[in-house]
C-alpha positions in Angstrom: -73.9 -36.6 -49.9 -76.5 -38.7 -47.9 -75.8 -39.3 -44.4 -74.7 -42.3 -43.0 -76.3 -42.5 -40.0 -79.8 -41.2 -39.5 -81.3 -40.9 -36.2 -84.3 -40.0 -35.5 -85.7 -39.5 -32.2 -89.6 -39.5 -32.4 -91.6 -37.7 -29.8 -92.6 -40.7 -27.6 -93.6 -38.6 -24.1 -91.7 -40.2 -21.2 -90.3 -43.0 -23.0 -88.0 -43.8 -25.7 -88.8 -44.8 -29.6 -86.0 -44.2 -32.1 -86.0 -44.4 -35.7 -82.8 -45.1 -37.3 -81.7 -45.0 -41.1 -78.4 -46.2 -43.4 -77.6 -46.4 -47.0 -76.7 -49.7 -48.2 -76.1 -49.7 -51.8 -79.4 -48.2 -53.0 -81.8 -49.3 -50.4 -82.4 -48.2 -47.0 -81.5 -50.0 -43.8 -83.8 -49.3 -41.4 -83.8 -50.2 -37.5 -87.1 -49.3 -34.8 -85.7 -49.2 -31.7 -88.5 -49.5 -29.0 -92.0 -48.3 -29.1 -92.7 -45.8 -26.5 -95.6 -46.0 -23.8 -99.2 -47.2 -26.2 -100.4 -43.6 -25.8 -97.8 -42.3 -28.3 -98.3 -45.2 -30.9 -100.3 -42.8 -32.7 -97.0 -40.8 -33.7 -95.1 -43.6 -34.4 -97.7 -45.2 -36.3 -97.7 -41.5 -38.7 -94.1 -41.9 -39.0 -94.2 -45.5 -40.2 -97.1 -44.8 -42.9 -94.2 -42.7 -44.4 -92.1 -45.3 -45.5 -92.3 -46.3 -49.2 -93.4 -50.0 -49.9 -91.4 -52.7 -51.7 -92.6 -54.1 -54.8 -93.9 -57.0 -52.7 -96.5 -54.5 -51.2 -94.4 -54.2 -47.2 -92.9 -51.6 -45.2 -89.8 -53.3 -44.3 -88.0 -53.3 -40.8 -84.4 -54.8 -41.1 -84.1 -54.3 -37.0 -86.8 -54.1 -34.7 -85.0 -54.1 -31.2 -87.5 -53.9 -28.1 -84.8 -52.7 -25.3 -86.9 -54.1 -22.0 -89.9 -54.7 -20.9 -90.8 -51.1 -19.0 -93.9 -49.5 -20.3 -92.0 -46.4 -21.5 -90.1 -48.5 -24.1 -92.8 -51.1 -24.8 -96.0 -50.1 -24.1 -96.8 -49.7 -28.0 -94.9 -53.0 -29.3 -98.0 -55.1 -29.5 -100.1 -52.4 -30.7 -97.2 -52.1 -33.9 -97.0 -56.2 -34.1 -100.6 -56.6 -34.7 -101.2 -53.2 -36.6 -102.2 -55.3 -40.4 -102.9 -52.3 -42.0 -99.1 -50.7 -41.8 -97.9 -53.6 -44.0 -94.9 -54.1 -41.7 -91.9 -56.8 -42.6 -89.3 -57.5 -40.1 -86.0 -59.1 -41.0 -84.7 -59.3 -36.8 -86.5 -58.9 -33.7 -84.7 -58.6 -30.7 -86.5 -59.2 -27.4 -84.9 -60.8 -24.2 -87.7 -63.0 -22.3 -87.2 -66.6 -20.2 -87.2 -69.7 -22.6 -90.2 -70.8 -20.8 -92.5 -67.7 -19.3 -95.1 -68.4 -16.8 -98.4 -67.7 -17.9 -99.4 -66.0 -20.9 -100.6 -62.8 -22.0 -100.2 -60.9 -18.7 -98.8 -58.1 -20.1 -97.1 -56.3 -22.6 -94.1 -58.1 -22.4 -95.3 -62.2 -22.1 -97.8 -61.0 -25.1 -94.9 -59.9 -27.2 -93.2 -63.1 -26.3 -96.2 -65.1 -27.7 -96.4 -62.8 -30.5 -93.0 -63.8 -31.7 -92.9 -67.2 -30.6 -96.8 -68.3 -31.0 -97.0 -71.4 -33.5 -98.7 -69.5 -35.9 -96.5 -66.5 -36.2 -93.7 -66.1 -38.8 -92.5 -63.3 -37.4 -88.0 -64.0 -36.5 -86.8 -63.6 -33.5 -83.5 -62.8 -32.6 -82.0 -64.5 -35.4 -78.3 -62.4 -34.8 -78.2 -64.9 -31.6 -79.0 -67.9 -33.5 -82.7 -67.3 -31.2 -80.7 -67.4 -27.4 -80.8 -64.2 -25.1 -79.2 -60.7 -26.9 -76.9 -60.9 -24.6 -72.8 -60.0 -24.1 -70.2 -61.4 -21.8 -68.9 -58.7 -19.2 -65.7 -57.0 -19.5 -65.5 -58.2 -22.9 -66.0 -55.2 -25.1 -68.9 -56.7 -26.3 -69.9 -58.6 -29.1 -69.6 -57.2 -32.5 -72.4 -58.3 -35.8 -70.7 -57.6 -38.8 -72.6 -58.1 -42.1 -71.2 -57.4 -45.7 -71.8 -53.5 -46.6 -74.3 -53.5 -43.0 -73.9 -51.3 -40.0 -71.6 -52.4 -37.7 -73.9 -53.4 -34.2 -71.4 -54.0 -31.4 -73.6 -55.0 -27.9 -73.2 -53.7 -24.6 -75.8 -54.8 -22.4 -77.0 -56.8 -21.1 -74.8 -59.4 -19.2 -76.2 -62.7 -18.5 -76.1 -61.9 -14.7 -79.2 -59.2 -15.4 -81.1 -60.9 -17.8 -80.9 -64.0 -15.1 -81.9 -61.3 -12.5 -84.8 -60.3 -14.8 -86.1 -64.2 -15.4 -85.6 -64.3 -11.6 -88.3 -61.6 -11.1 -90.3 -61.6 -14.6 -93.8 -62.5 -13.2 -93.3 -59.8 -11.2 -92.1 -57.1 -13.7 -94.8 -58.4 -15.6 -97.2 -57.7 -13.4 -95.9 -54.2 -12.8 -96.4 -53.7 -16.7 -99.7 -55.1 -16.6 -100.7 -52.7 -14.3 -98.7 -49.7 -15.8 -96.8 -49.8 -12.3 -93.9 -46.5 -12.0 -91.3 -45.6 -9.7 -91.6 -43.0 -7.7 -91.3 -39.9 -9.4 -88.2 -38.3 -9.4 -87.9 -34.8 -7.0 -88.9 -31.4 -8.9 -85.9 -30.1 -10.8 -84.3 -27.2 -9.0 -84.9 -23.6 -9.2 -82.7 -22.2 -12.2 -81.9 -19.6 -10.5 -79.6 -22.3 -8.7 -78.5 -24.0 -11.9 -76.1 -21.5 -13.7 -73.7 -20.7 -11.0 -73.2 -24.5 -9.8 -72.8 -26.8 -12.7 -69.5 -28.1 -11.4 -71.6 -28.8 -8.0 -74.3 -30.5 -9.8 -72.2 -32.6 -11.5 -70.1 -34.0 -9.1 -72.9 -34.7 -6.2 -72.8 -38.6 -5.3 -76.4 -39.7 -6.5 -77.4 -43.2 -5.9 -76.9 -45.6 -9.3 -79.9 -47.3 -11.2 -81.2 -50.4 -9.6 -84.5 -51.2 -12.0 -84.3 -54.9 -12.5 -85.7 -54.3 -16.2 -83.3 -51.7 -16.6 -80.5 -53.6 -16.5 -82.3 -56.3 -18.5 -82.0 -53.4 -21.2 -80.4 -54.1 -24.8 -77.5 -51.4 -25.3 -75.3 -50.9 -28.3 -72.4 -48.9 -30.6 -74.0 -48.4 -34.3 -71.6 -48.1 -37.0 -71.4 -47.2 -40.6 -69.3 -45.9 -42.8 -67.0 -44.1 -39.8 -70.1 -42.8 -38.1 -71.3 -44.1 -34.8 -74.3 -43.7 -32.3 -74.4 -45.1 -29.1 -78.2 -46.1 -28.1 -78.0 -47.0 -24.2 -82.0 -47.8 -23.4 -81.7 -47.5 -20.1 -78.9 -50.0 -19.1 -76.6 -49.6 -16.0 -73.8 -47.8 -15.7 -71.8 -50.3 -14.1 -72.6 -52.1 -17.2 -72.0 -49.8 -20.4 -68.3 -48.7 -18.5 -66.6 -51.6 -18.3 -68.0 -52.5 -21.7 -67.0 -49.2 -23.3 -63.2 -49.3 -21.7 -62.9 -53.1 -22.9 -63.8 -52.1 -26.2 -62.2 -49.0 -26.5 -58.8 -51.4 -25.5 -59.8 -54.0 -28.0 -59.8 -51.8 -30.3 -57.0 -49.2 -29.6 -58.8 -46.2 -28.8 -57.0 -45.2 -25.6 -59.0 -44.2 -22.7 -62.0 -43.0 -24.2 -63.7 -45.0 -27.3 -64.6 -42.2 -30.0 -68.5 -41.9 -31.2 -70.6 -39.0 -32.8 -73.7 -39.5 -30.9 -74.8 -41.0 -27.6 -78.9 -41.4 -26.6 -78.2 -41.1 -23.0 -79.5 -44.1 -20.9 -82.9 -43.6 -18.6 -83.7 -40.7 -20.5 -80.7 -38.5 -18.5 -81.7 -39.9 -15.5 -78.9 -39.0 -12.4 -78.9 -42.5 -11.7 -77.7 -43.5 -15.4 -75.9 -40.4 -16.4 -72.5 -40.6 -14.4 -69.5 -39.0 -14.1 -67.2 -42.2 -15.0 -70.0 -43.3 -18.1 -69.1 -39.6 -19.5 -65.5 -40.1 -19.0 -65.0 -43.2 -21.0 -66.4 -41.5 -23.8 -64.9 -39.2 -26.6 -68.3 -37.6 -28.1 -69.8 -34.0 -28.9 -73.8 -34.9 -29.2 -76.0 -36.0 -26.9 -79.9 -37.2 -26.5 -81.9 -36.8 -24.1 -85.7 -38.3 -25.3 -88.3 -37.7 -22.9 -90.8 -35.2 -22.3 -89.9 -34.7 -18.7 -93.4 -36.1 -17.5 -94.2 -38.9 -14.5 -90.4 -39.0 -13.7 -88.9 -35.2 -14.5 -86.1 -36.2 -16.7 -83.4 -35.0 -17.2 -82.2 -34.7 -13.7 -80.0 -31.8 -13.3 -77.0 -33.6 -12.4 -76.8 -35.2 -15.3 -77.2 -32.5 -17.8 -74.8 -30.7 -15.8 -72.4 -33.4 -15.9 -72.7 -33.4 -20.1 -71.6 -29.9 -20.0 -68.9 -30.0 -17.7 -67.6 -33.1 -18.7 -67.4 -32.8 -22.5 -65.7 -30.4 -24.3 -68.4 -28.6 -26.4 -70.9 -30.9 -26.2 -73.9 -30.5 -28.0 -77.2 -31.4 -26.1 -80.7 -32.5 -28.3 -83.9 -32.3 -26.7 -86.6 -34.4 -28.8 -89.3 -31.7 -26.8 -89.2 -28.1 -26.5 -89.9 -27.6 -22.6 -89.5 -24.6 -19.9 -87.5 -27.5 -17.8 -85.1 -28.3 -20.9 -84.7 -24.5 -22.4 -82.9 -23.4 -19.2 -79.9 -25.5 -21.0 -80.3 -22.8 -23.7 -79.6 -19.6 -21.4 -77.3 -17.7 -22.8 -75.3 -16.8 -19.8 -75.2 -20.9 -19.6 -74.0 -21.6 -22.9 -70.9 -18.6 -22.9 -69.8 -19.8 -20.0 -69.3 -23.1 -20.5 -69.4 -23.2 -24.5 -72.1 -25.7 -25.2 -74.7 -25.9 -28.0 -78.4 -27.0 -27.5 -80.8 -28.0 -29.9 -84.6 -28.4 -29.9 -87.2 -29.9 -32.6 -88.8 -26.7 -35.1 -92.1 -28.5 -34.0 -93.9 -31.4 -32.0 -92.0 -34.1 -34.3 -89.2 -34.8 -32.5 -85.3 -34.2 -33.5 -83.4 -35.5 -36.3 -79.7 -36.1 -36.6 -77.8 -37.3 -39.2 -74.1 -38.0 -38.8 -72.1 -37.8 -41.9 -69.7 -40.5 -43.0 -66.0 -40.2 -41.2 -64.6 -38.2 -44.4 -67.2 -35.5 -43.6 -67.4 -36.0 -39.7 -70.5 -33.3 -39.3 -73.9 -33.5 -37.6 -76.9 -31.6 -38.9 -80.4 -31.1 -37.7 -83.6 -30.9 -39.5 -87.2 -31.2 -38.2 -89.5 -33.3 -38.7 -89.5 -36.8 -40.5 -89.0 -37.7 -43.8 -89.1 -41.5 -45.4 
């Protein structure tokens, strides 16, 4: 029995770019969820050559969602829009900028813009919001896309309130990508010799919440299909996906703490993303972390530590095989507090596929396959 949710998580260094598969009748529904940084297009652009072509010669995209307009998550999106020679189709693009940007072709993010709205250009974009902002009230549990036999896409962020602070400061952000412009990185992880004995105190230090204007911009959502579910959460607020999550979890009955079989933490398991509250208003056993741990050292301790100590037998997927993310792996770690961690066989990244709810399993297998 084929899975009904396939996630991929390619290897995209820093940054996120996430490959997701689901049966529908007897095609394949495919969604590309960002691009990662242009130096890992390369990879992506391997992984793509591997999907078959329709009879009418294409590599077909259903979704192509570009979460926000960081480097990390874009940085390969115009490389992949203008690549001829892949034979790519797109059925939906979504990509948040202002109705009227300043001036064009500053940077990643203004070229994709043009790219998708340029008077020449066939390419959709975002068609699920009749072309307005991918956007989602707050507090309301999100907006749900329904389609006959399609995954189930409920959004979670962003509000209007971020994607009006991110029009507010797009020339600048733009500029910032143009220029490849990073936070500051994060402090060096600590010592393992501290880790094992103080999870607990790792995971309940107050750490300061994100604040990235572009961040928040990001484009968050609850995939499901056939009783599976994955939560993708870019790198969107905390004080964003939480409310969302509890309203929907309400909407829909769920009690205190909505039910889903995988969650691609946000900001890559970044402190500042990764909170104690975000954990608590979920009912999952996997999660992601995708980064390589360069520029910004993700994960941040904290947050891996509060996975393990707020989940019951969670299990934790690296999509790279690192000294920082094996510690997670000790086995004096995992008796103690009963947690599984997986890393790819190879350089290829991880690859999950969730079974449909009648067979409620995940499995792992390396590398990619079309």
């Amino acid at each position: 029995m084929s899975a009904a949710i396939t996630l991929e998580v390619l290897p995209a260094g820093y940054g996120d770019c996430l490959l997701v598969t689901c049966p529908i009748g007897k095609r394949v529904w495919r969604m590309l969820v960002d691009t990662g940084p242009d130096e890992t297009y390369g990879q992506l652009r391997q992984r793509l050559e591997q999907i078959p072509k329709d009879a009418s010669g294409q590599r077909h995209i259903d979704l192509f969602v570009v979460t926000h307009i960081d480097h990390d998550h874009i940085g390969g999106a115009g490389l992949l829009l203008n690549d001829r020679e892949l034979s790519l189709s797109f059925g939906d693009i979504w990509f948040n900028a202002p109705p009227r940007p300043a001036a064009r072709g500053v940077a990643e993010g203004e070229s994709l813009a043009s790219i998708l709205g340029g008077p020449n250009q066939k390419l959709p974009w975002n068609l699920a919001f009749a072309g307005k902002p991918v956007s989602t009230p707050a507090f309301a549990g999100g907006v749900e896309l329904v389609g006959k036999g399609l995954p189930r896409l409920t959004l979670l962020s962003p509000t209007p309130e971020q994607l009006e602070n991110l029009y507010r400061n797009w020339a600048k952000e733009l500029e910032r990508l143009r220029r490849k412009e990073r936070d500051a990185p994060q402090p060096e992880p600590m010592p393992a010799r501290d880790v094992e004995p103080s999870l607990e105190t790792l995971a309940a230090r107050v750490t300061p919440t994100d604040a990235s204007v572009p961040n928040g911009s990001s484009i968050a959502f609850l995939l499901e299909h056939r009783g599976a579910s994955v939560l993708l959460g870019a790198d969107a607020f905390p004080t964003v996906l939480v409310p969302a999550i509890q309203a929907l979890a309400a909407r829909r009955g769920a009690g205190v703490r909505l039910p889903v079989d995988v969650v691609k933490l946000s900001h890559h398991g970044s402190r500042a993303n990764v909170t104690s509250d975000l954990l608590q208003a979920l009912d999952a056993k996997h999660y992601v972390f995708s980064t390589n741990g360069a520029i910004f050292k993700h994960p941040n301790d904290e947050a891996v530590a509060r996975v393990i100590t707020g989940s019951q037998r969670p299990t934790l997927w690296f999509n790279y095989d690192t000294p920082k993310n094996r510690r997670w792996s000790a086995e004096a770690l995992t008796a103690r507090y009963r947690h599984d961690v997986r890393f790819p066989d190879s350089g290829s990244g991880v690859r999950i596929e969730v079974a449909s709810k009648r067979r409620r399993s995940v499995r792992k297998r390396a590398g990619a396959q079309p």
